[in-house]
N, C-alpha and C positions, 0 to 999 in steps of 0.2 A: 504493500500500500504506500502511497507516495504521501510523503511527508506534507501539513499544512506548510504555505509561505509564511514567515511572520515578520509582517513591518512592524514600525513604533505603535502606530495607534489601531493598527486591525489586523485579521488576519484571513487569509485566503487558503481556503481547501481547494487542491484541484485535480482531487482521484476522480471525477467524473466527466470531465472535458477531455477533449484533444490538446487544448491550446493551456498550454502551462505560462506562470510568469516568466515576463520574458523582459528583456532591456526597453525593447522596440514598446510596450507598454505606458512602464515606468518614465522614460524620458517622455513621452505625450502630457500625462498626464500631471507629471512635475512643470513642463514645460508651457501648457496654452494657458492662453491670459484669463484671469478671471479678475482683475483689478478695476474692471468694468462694472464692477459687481453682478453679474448676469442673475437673474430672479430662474431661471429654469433651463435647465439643462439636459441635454440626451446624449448620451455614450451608443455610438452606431454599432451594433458586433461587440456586444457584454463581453463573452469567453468565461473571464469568471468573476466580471464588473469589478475588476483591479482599479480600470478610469475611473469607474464614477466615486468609488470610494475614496479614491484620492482627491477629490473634486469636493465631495462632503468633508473631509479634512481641512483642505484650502480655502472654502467660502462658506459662507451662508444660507446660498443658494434652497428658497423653501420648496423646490418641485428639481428630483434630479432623477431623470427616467431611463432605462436601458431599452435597447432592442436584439435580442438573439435567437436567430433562428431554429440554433440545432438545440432540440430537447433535453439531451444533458448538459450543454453548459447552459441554459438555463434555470435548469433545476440548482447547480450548481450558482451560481448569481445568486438565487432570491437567498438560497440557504448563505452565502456571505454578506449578502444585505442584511439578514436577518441577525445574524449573527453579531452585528458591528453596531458601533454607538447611534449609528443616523437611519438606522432603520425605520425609523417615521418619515424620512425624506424621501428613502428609494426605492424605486418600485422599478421591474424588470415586465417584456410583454414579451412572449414567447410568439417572434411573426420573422416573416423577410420585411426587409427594410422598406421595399417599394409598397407593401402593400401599408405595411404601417403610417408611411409616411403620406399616401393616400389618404387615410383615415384622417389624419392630423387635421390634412389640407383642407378637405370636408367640414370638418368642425371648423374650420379656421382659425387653431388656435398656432401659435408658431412657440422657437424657444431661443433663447437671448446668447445661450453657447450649445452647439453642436460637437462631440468631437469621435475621432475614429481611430483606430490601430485596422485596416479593414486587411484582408486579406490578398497578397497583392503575390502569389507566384503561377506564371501561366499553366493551362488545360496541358500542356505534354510531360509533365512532372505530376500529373495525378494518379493515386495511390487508389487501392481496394480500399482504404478506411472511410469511409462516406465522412463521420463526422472529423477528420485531419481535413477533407477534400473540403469542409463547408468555410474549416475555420478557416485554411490557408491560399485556398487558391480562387482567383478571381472569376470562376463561373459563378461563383456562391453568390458573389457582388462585385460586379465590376464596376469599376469608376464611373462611367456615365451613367449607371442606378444608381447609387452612392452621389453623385453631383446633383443628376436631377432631384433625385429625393431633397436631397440638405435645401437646392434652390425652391422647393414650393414649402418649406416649412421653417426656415431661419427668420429668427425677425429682423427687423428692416435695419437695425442698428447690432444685430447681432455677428458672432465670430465661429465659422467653424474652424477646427484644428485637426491636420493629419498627419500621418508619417506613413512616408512613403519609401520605395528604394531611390536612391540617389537617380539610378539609370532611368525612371520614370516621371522624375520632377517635373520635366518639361511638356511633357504630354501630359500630365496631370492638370499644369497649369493652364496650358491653353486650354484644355476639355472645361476647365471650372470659367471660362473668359465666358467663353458659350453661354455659360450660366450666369453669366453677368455675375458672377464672383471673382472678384479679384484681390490678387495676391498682397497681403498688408506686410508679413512676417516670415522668414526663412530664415533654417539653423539645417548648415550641414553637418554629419556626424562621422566624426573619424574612428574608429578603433584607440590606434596612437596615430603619433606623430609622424609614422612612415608610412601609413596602410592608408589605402583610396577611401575616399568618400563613401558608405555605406547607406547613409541613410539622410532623407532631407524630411525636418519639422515645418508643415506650410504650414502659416492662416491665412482664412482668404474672409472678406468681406463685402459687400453691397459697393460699397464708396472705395473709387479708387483714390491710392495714399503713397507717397512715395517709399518705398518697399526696406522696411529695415531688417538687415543683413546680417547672422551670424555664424561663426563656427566652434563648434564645439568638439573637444577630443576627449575621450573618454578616460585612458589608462598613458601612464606613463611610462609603464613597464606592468609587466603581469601584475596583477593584484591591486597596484598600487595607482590610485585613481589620481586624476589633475583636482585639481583647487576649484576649478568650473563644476565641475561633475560632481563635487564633494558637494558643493554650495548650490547646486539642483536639487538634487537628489536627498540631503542630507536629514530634513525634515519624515522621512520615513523609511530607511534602508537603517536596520537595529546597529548599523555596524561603523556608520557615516560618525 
């Protein structure tokens, strides 16, 4: 049985998902703004609603809502929503994203921060595991369901945030233009200081803004993390 994760202020079980804690999580979820104060928020592709719990740690946020498809890791969600101090805030809907995000649009209700870890490796690296195949590979949700969605249900002042692979930024970003979402916020992510670009943190919003640019390196040698990463991160990694 695989061990719970245990951050500072909660902790995540995740014998029932595909999708274990991962880097690609934790830096999302440390990193999008919530300094906006955003009143309601939706984590796209829960896993094992690692974001949104971090997100009820960092704000105040009174409405912070999950969307996951595959039925164990949402069972696995509600059981760590439930589990943690802000479980009157979170609530998790066991759907696909587009149909969810239909319903929203219907209602016309929208939310102030959207944000995703989505699954981003293409249909010819897919496995027999159906729920590996939902968490990690873009048939499950591909970026133009993922964009359009986030576009009929962000509010007007609102921020989505994602993380994507480095090699995909660019198509990501022009696909979100389409959406009249544009790019406010970018952080490349290095391993170290010798290793290629891995990963880029976008946000994108309504209003275009002149685009503030970051990079971040994770490790300065094995084990031994940079001063950046320490001062992200450090608010919930027991070890920071």
């Amino acid at each position: 049985m695989l061990k719970p994760f245990q951050f500072k202020e909660f902790t995540i079980h995740q014998d029932k998902t595909a999708m274990k804690v991962g880097t690609d999580g934790v830096l999302l979820g440390a990193w999008c703004a919530v300094d906006y104060l955003p009143d309601s928020i939706l984590d796209v592709g829960a896993g094992t609603g690692l974001i949104a719990l971090m997100l009820a740690q960092r704000c105040d946020a009174m409405t912070i809502d999950a969307v996951e498809i595959d039925e164990n890791a949402y069972e696995q969600t509600v059981e760590n929503f439930e589990q943690s101090d802000w479980g009157d805030r979170l609530y998790c809907y066991n759907a696909s994203f587009a149909e969810f995000a239909d319903e929203i649009a219907q209602e016309e209700e929208t939310y102030d921060a959207i944000v995703s870890n989505p699954p981003f490796y293409t249909d010819e690296f897919e496995t027999d595991n159906e729920s590996r195949n939902k968490a990690r590979f873009t048939s499950a949700l591909s970026f133009e369901t993922l964009l359009s969605g986030v576009a009929k249900i962000l509010s007007k002042n609102g921020v989505f945030s994602v993380i994507v692979p480095y090699k995909e930024e660019e198509r990501f970003i022009n696909l979100a233009k389409e959406h009249h979402l544009f790019l406010n916020r970018v952080c490349n992510v290095q391993g170290n200081v010798n290793s290629v670009i891995k990963r880029s943190l976008l946000a994108f919003s309504f209003d275009k803004k002149e685009v503030e640019k970051n990079n971040l390196i994770i490790e300065i040698e094995r084990h031994k993390y940079t001063q950046a990463y320490i001062d992200l991160t450090k608010d919930f990694y027991l070890k920071m």
